[in-house]
N, C-alpha and C positions, 0 to 999 in steps of 0.2 A: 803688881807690875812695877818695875825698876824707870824710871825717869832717866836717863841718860844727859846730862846738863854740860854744855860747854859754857866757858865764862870769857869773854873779852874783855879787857880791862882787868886782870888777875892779882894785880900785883898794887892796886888800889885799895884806899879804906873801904870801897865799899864791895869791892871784887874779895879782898880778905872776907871780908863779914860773908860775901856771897858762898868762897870756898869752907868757911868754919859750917856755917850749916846744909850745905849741902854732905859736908864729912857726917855731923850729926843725924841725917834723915835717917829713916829706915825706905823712903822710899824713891829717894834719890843717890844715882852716882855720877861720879865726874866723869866726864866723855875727857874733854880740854882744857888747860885753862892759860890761856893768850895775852903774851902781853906787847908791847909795841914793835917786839922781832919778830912775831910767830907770824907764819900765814895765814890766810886767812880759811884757805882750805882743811884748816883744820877743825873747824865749825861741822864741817861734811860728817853725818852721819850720827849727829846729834837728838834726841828727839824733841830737843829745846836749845836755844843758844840766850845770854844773859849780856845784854852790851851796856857794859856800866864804864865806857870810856871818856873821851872829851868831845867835844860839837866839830873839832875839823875830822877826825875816824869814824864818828860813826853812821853817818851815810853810808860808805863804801864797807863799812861791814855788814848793814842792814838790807843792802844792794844786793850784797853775797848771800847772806841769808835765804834772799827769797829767790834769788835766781837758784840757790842749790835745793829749796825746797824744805827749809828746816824752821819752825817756829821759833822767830824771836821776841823776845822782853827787852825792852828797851828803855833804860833807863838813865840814860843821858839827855842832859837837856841840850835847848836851843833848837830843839825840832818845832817851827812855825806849822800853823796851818796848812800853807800853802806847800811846805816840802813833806807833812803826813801825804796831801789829797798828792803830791806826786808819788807814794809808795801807793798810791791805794789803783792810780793808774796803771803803776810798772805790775801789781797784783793782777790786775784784770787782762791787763796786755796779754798776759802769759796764762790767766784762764786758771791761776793761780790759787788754792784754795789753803793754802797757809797762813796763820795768824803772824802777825804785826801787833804786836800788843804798845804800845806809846805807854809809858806810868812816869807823871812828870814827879810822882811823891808817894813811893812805898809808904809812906805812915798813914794807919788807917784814921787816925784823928786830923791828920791835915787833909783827908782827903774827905771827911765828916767835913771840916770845917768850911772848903770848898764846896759842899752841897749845899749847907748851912747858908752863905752869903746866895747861890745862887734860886734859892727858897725866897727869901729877904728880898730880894732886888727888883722886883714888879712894884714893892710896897715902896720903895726909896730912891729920889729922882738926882740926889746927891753921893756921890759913892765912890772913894778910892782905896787905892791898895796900898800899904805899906809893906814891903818886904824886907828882910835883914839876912842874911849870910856872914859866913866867916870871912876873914880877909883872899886866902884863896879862890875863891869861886870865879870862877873866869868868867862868868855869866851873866848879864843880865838886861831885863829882868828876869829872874826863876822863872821855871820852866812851871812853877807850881802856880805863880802871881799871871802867866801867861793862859794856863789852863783857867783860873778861876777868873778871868776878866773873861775873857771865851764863853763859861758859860754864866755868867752876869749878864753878857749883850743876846746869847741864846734867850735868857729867860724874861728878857725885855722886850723883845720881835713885835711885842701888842703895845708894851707902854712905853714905846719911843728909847731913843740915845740917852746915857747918863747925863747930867748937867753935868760938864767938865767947861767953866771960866777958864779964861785966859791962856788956854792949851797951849797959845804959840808961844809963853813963855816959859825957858829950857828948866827954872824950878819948880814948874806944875807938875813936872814926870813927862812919864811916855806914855801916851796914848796906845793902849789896848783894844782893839774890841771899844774904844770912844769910851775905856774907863782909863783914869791918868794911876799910872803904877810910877810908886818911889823905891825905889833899890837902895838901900844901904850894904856897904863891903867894910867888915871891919874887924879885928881882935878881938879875940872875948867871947864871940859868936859861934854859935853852930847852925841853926837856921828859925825862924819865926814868922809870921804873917799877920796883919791886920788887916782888916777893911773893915771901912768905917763906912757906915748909911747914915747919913744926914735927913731929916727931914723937919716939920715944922714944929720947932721945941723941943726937940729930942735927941737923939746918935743913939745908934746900936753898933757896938764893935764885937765883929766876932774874929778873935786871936786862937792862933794854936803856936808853941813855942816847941822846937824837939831839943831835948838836954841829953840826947846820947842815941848811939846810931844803932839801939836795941828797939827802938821807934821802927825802925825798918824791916825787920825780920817777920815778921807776920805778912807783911805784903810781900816783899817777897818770895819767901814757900807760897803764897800763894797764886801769883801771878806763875812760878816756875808751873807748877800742878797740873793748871788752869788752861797753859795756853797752847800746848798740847791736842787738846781738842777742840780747840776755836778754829773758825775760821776769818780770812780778811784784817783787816786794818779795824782794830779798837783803842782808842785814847781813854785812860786812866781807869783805874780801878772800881770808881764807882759802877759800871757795869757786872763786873765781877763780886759787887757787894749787894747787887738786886739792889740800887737806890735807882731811881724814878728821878730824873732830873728833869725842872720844866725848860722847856722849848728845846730837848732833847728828843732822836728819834727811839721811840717804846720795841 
């Protein structure tokens, strides 16, 4: 069976990458592919849509999506918690059984590496993010350092808030999920992540760095594949990967 994929944000590096392999599939083809002229009704009739645009578009194309009944991948950041649990209302409002897929980070090792700290984090009362991006990123903090402090305070629910000192001051970061995230934007970069666990005598830093945007094609095809047959509102790929995350619902 042929996958039918419309792409928003088409005309991007990651909408490029998203059209070279959807060309390459054998079980993928292009419905659309959208870029900041097209309508939005061109999504209609898709049996997947792929929203790899900026944080002010992609509400009201995620909005259309599910109001026209077409599963989207969503892979634009700056989607908060609190604007997911409002697609997962507008979902149920409408009795809606279509997937909403959230992926704050196609690469399957960033998103290892987010399981990784949220594993670690019941053992470590000490614990911030470091995140880095290229100088364009309009964003932050990543939508990757936002997932992984998400589920760092999931996975703490029994052993209380991170020790975050002097939070009110604006060099500690921002405040996550009561883990302090540092964003860096700068040349030279393409994207990386640290968190650091502190505890008595020790640090554990778990990093993943992506050095080219072939990082992303495995997630990807695979979220396109995937979500098709889901149902509802899912954030990030590790459900898609059968990882078992703690203070996550099984």
């Amino acid at each position: 069976m042929t996958i039918r994929v419309a792409v928003a944000g088409a005309t991007g590096k990651m909408g490029r990458l998203a059209l070279e392999l959807i060309e390459e599939a054998d079980d993928l083809e292009l419905h659309a592919a959208l870029d900041s002229r097209s309508s939005l009704s061109e999504l209609e009739g898709a049996d997947v849509a792929l929203d790899v645009t900026h944080p002010a578009a992609s509400g009201a194309i995620v909005e259309h999506a599910a109001h026209a009944g077409v599963p989207i991948v969503v892979g634009t950041s700056g989607w908060s918690a609190e604007r997911i649990a409002e697609i997962g209302h507008l979902l149920r409002d409408r009795h809606e059984s279509r997937a909403v897929l959230f992926v704050p980070n196609f690469s399957i090792g960033s998103v290892l590496g987010s399981a990784f700290a949220a594993f670690a984090a019941p053992y470590f009362d000490s614990i911030e993010i470091v995140e880095a991006h290229h100088a364009g990123k309009v964003d932050s903090p990543s939508g990757t350092a936002v997932r992984t402090a998400e589920l760092i305070g999931a996975a703490r629910a029994d052993a209380g808030p991170v020790s975050a000192p002097h939070a009110d001051q604006r060099a500690r970061g921002q405040l996550v999920s009561g883990v302090p995230v540092h964003s860096l934007r700068m040349s030279g970069l393409l994207a990386e992540q640290r968190v650091v666990l502190g505890g008595d005598g020790e640090t554990l830093t778990i990093g993943h760095s992506t050095i080219s945007s072939a990082a992303y094609e495995a997630g990807i095809l695979l979220a396109l594949r995937r979500a098709p047959a889901m149902q509802g509102v899912t954030v990030g790929l590790d459900a898609l990967l059968g990882l078992h995350l703690p203070g996550t619902p099984r």
